[in-house]
N, C-alpha and C positions, 0 to 999 in steps of 0.2 A: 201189136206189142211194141213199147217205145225202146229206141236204144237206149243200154246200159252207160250210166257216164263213169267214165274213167279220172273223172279231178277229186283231187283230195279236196275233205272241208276244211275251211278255214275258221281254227279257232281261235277267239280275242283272250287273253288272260290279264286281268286287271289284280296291279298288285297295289294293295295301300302301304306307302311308305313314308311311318313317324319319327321326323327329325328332333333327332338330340337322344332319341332310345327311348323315347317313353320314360315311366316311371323306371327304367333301368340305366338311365344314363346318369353320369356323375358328377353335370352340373350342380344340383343341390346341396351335395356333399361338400363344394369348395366351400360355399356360401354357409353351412352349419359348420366348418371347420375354422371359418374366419368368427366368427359369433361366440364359438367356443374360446376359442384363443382370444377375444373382447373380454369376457365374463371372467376367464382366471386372471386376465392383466389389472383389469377392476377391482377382483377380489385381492390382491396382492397392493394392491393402491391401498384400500381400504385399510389392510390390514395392519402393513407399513405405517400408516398417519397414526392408529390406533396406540400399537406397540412401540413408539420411539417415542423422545424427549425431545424440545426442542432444539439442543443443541445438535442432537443426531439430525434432524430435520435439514436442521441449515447446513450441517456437512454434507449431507447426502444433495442440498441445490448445490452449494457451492462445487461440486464433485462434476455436475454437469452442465458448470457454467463456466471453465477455466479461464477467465482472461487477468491470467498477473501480468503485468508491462516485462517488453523482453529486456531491453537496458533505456537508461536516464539519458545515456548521451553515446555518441559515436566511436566505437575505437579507430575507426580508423578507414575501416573495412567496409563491402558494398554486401549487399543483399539482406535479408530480413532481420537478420540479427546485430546490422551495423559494426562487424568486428570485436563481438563481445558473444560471451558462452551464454547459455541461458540458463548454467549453472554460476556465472559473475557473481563475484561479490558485489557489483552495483545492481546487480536486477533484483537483490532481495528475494529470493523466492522463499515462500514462505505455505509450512504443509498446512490443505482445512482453507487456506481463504480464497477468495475470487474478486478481493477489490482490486482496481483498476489505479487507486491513488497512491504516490509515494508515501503518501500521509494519510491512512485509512484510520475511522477511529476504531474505536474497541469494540463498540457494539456491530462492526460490521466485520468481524474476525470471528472464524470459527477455530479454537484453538484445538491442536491435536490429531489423530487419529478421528475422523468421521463427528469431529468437534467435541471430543469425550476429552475432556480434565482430569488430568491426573490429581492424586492429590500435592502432590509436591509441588507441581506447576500454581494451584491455586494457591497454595503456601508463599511464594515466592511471590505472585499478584497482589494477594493482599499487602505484604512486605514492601513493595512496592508502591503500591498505592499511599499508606499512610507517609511513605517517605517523602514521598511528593507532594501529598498535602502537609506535612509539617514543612517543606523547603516553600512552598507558595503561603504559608501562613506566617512563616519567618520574613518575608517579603512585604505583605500587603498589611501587616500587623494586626491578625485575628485573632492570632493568641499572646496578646499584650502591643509594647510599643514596638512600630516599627523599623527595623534595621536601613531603614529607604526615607530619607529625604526628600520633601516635595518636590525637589529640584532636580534628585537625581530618578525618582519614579516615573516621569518623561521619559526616561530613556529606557524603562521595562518591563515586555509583556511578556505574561508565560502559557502556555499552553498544553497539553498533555495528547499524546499520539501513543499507536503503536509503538514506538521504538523509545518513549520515554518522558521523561519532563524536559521542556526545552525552555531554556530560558535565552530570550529574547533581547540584545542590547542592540539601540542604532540610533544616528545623529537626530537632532531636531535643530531647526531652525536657529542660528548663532552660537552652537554648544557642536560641536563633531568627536568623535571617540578618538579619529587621528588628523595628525592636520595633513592639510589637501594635499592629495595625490600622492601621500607617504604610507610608512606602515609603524609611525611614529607616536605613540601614543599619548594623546593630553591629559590635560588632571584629571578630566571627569573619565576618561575609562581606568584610571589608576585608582579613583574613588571606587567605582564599580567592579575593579577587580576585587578590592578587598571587600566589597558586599556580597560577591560570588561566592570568593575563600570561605567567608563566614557562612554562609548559607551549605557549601560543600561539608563544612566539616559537624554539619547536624545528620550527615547520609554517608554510606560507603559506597555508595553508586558506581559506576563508572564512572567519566566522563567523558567524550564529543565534544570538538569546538570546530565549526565552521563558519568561514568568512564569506560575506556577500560584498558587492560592488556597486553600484550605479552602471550604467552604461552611459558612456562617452556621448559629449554631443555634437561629433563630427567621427567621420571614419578616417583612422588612424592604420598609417605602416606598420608600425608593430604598438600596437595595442597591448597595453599591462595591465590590462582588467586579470587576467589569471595568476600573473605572479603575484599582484597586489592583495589580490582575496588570500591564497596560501600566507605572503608574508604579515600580514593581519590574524590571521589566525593562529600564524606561530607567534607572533606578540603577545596574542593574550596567553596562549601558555606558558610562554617566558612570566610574564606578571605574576598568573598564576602562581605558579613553582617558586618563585621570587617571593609571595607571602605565606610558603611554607604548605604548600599542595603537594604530596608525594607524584612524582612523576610515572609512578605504577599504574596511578589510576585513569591518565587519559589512554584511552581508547586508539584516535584517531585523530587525524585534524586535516581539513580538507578546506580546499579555496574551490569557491561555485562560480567567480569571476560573476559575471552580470546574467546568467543563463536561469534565475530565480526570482521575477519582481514580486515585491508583494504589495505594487499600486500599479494601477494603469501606465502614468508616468514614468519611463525604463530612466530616466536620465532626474529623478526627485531625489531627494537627498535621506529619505525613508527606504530605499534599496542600500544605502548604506549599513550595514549590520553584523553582528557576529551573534551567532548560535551558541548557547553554551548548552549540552544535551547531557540530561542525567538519566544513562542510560535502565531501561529493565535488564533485571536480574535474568531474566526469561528469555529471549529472542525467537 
């Protein structure tokens, strides 16, 4: 008879272990929770383009694309805002838009509330608008003869912006608005003031007048490019007022010194200029 053994058996025990839980773990769940949350942001896309107006459209891009300029020029101060609030009267802010230009036109303005028009406001555009096309028809002589002389229509172009009708005067070639390096004004802007007056007095606009410069063609110790713009622009409202313009109606009057060319050339005699701006009823 063989002896009895005394060792324990050795048993192997084999475990299968499925990583991630099998069909109980909660990776899938992220991945149907992201597809879900796809499906209803789509559905709300969809539904959004469906349900609004184009003006709604363009406020709601404008709305997440804010870049209005913070200020035109420096106060003074160092950091992102140059010394000026971003509520400045020179940064123009303006509710509904996202253009980037001092000079935006109209069809890239969204006006109002999520670009919704009031009716008053449109009341006041339209009013506007006719006003400015009778002062550019009184001008170019559309609607009969024109108040502008071939000689003196050289000296003015007009344009329409946001902020209103601007009518345009500046030197040409042997003819200057003031004589050199003063704020003294020759015949021809005393002609042209009283082609303004008359043009003024077909609107109740507002009025705006600012002065441009040339820049110098050598760098100067004290440099009068800014006094000169201001004193030029208070000339022409002198003129103005002087052919019977109520002095209620200008606005503002601002000198840009040389910080505005409107040619490549900073030192041409076309950066010479004064702004006359018949402003919107609107802002």
């Amino acid at each position: 008879m063989s002896a009895q053994s005394n060792v324990a058996p050795i048993i192997i025990k084999r475990k299968k272990v499925i990583a991630g839980g099998g069909h109980h773990g909660g990776a899938w769940k992220v991945a149907y929770a992201d597809f879900v949350t796809a499906m209803m942001a789509f559905f709300l896309l969809m539904w959004l383009l469906n349900a609004t107006t184009e003006k709604q459209k363009k406020g709601v891009a404008d709305y997440f694309s804010p870049t209005i300029a913070i200020n035109r020029v420096s106060g003074g101060g160092d950091g992102n805002f140059g010394g000026e609030s971003v509520f400045s009267e020179m940064t123009l802010p303006q509710n509904g838009t996202g253009a980037t230009s001092l000079r935006p036109t109209e069809g890239r303005q969204a006006r109002g509330e999520m670009g919704v028009t009031s009716e008053s406001e449109k009341a006041a555009e339209s009013k506007d608008s006719a006003a400015f096309n009778e002062v550019e028809n009184a001008l170019q002589g559309k609607a009969g003869e024109s108040t502008v002389s071939k000689e003196l229509y050289k000296h003015i172009i007009t344009r329409v912006t946001d902020e209103g009708l601007i009518v345009e005067l500046f030197d040409v070639k042997g003819l200057a608005l003031f004589e050199v390096g003063t704020s003294e004004p020759t015949q021809v802007l005393h002609e042209l003031a009283d082609i303004v007056f008359r043009v003024a007095g077909l609107v109740t606009n507002e009025i705006a007048i600012g002065g441009h410069t040339r820049s110098q063609p050598v760098v100067l110790a004290d440099n009068p490019v800014w006094d000169l713009s201001s004193a030029r622009a208070n000339s022409m409202r002198v003129l103005l007022e002087a052919q019977g313009l109520k002095a209620s109606r200008t606005k503002r009057m601002v000198g840009h010194a040389d910080r505005s060319h409107v040619v490549t050339n900073p030192m041409s005699l076309r950066n010479n200029r004064l702004e006359i701006i018949f402003l919107r009823t609107v802002r």
